[in-house]
C-alpha positions in Angstrom: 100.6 -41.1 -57.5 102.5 -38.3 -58.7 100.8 -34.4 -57.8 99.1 -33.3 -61.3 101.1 -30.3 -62.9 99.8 -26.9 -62.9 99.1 -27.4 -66.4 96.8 -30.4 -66.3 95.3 -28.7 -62.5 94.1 -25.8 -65.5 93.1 -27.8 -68.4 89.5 -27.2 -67.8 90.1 -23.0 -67.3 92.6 -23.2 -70.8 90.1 -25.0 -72.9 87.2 -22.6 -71.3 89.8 -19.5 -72.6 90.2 -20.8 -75.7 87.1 -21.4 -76.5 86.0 -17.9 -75.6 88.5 -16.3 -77.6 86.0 -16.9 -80.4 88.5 -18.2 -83.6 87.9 -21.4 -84.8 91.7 -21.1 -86.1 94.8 -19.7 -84.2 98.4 -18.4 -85.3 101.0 -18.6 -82.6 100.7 -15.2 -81.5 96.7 -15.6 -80.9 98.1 -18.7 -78.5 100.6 -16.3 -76.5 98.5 -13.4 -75.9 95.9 -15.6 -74.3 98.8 -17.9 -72.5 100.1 -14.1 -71.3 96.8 -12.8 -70.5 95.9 -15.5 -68.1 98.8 -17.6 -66.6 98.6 -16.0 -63.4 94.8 -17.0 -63.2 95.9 -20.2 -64.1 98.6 -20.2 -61.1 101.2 -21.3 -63.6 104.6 -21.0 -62.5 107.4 -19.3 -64.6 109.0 -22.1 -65.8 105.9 -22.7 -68.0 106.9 -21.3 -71.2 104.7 -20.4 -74.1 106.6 -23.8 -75.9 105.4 -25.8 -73.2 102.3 -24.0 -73.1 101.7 -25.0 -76.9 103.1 -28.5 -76.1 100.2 -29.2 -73.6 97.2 -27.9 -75.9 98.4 -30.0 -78.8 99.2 -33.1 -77.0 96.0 -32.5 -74.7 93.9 -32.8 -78.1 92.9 -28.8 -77.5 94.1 -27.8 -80.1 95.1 -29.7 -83.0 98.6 -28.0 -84.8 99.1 -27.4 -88.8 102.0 -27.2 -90.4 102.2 -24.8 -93.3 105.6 -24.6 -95.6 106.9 -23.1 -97.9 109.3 -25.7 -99.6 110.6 -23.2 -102.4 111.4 -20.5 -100.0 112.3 -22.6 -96.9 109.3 -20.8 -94.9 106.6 -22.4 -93.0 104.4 -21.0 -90.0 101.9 -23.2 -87.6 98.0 -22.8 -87.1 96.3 -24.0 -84.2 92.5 -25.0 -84.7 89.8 -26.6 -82.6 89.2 -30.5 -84.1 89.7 -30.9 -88.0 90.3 -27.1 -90.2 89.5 -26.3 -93.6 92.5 -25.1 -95.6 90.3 -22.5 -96.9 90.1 -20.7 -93.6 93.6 -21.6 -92.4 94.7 -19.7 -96.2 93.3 -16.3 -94.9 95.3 -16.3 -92.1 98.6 -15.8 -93.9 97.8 -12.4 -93.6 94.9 -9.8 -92.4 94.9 -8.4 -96.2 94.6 -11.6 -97.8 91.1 -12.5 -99.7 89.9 -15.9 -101.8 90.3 -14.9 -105.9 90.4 -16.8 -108.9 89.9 -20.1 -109.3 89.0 -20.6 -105.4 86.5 -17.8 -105.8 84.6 -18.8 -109.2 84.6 -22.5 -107.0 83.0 -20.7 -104.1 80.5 -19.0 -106.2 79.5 -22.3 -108.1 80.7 -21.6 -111.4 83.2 -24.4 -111.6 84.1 -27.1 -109.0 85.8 -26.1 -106.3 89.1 -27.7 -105.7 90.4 -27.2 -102.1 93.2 -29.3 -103.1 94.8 -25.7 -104.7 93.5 -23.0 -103.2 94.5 -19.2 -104.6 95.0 -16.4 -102.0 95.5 -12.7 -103.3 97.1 -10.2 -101.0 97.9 -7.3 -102.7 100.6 -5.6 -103.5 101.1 -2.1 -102.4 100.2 1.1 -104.7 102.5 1.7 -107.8 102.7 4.6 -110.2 100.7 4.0 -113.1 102.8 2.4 -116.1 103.9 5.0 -119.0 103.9 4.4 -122.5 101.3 3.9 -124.8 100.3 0.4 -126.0 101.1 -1.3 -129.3 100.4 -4.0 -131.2 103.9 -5.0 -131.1 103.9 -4.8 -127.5 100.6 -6.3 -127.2 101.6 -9.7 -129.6 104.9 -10.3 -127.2 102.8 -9.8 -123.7 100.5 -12.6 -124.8 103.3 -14.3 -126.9 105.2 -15.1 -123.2 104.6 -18.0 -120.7 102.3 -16.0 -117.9 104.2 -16.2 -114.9 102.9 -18.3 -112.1 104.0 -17.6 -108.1 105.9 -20.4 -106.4 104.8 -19.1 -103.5 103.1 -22.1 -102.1 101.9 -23.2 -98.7 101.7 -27.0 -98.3 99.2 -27.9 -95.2 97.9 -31.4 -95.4 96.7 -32.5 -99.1 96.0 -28.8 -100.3 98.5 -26.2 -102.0 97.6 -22.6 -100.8 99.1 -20.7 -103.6 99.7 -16.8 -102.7 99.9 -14.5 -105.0 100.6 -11.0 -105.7 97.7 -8.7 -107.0 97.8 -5.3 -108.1 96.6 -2.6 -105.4 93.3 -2.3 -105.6 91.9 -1.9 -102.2 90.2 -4.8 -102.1 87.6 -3.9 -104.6 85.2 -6.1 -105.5 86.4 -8.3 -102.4 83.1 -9.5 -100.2 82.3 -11.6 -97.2 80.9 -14.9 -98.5 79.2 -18.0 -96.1 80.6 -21.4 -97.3 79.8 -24.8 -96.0 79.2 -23.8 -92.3 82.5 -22.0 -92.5 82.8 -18.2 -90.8 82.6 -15.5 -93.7 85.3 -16.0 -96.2 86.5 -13.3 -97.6 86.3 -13.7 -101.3 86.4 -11.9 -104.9 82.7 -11.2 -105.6 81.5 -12.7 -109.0 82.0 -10.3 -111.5 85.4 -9.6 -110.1 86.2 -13.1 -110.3 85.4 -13.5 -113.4 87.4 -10.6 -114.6 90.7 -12.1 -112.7 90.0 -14.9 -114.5 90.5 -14.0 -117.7 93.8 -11.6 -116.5 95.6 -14.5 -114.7 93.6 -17.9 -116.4 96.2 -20.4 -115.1 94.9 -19.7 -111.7 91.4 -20.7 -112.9 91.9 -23.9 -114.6 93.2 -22.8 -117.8 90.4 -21.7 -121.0 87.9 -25.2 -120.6 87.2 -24.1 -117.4 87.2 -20.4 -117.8 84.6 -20.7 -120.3 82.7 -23.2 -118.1 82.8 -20.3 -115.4 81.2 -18.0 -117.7 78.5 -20.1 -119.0 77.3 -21.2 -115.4 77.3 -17.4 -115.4 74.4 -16.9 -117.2 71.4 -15.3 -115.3 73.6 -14.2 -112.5 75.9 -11.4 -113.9 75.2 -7.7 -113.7 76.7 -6.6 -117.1 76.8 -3.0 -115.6 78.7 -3.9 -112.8 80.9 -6.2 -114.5 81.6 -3.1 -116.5 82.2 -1.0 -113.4 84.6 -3.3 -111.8 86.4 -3.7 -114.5 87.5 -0.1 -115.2 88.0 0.5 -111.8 90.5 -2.5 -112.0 92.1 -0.1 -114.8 94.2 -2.8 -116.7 96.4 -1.2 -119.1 95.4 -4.3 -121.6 92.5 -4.5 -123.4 90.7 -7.2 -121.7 87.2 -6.2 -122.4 87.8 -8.2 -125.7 88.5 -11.4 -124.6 85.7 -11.0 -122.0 83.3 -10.3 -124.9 84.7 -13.1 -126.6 83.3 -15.3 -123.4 80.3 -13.7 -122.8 79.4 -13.7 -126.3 80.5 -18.0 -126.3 78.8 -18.7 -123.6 75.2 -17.4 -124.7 74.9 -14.6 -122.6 71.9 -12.7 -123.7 70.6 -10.0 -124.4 74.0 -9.1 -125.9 73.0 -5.4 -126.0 73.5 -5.7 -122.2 77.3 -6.3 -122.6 78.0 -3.5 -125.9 80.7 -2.1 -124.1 82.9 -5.4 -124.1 82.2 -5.8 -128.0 84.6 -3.4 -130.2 81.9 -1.5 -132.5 
């Protein structure tokens, strides 16, 4: 019989490390730093690379490998996770600035189904001077005239489409750790926030059906003064705060003397 490798001698020490790291999901260079940290407690020689390294864990059933690409932009990067991984939590680790928004976050909050079949990720863009010009109607009618742009920057891991997209710098305002189906903390839009994004960027929330569902399973749990707050903190140079009254005003929310400042007098 054939001497194990040093590998397979380890399996029980690598599995122990891993474990201890403490992330349910891994990118390749959360693999590497631990295979670095602790191959020479592991008595593994030099000719076992971090490939073969990553070879063993996945075929070993340690780890189980997901493929995420990028078909439009020929991209595509590999998490490692511990048995079966929600694509929610695989999304936030496309980068430590990205946050749950939209449609994902008004699903996460209960106001519409959630579909983890599509799942929107915001990481924001970085601080721009503030737009010049004054608004007019003109301008106005051929802004909401055009097709709103969508990103084709999409992720494909499994049967869900992680779609990234590129918000405005905002310093993840609004943005708040949020407990979902035994998952760790997602970061995620908080709800008045989300609805807000919502009506900027509707496409990524199911279109007008569901936006208006979002806002009447609103009802009872919106703070009128923070949706307020939030939203001229967001500082959109288009007058939103109409089509938000429009919702609110739809959708029963009461008493409308709560939301005067989204109502043009």
């Amino acid at each position: 019989m054939p001497r194990p490798s040093a590998l397979t001698r380890a399996k029980s020490e690598i599995q122990q490390a891993l474990v201890q790291e403490g992330r349910a999901i891994h990118t390749r260079k959360d693999i590497a730093d631990i295979f670095y940290r602790n191959r020479h407690a592991w008595a593994l020689p030099q000719r076992v690379s971090i490939n073969r390294f990553l070879d063993f864990v996945t075929k070993t059933k340690l780890l189980q490998a997901y493929d995420l690409q990028s078909h439009k932009y020929a991209r595509s990067t590999t998490r490692y996770a511990h048995g079966e991984a929600s694509p929610l939590a695989m999304a936030i680790t496309l980068s430590p600035r990205a946050y749950l928004s939209h449609g994902t976050a008004l699903g996460l909050h209960g106001l519409i189904p959630l579909d983890e079949t599509r799942i929107y990720l915001n990481i924001e863009q970085s601080p721009k001077p503030d737009a010049s010009g004054r608004l007019t109607q003109a301008g106005l009618d051929r802004a909401f005239r055009a097709k709103q742009r969508q990103s084709e920057m999409i992720y494909q891991v499994n049967q869900s489409a992680i779609v990234q997209l590129s918000g405005k710098a905002t310093d993840r305002l609004g943005v708040e750790d949020l407990a979902w189906g035994g998952l760790p903390p997602l970061p995620v839009t908080n709800l008045e926030r989300s609805l807000i994004d919502a009506v900027v960027r509707p496409v990524y929330a199911g279109g007008p059906v569901a936006l208006a569902e979002a806002y009447r399973n609103a009802r009872g749990k919106l703070d009128p003064e923070h949706l307020e707050k939030v939203l001229k903190q967001l500082g959109h140079a288009y007058p939103y705060h109409q089509a938000i009254g429009f919702l609110l005003e739809l959708s029963g929310h009461e008493p409308a003397e709560l939301y005067s400042a989204f109502f043009p007098e």
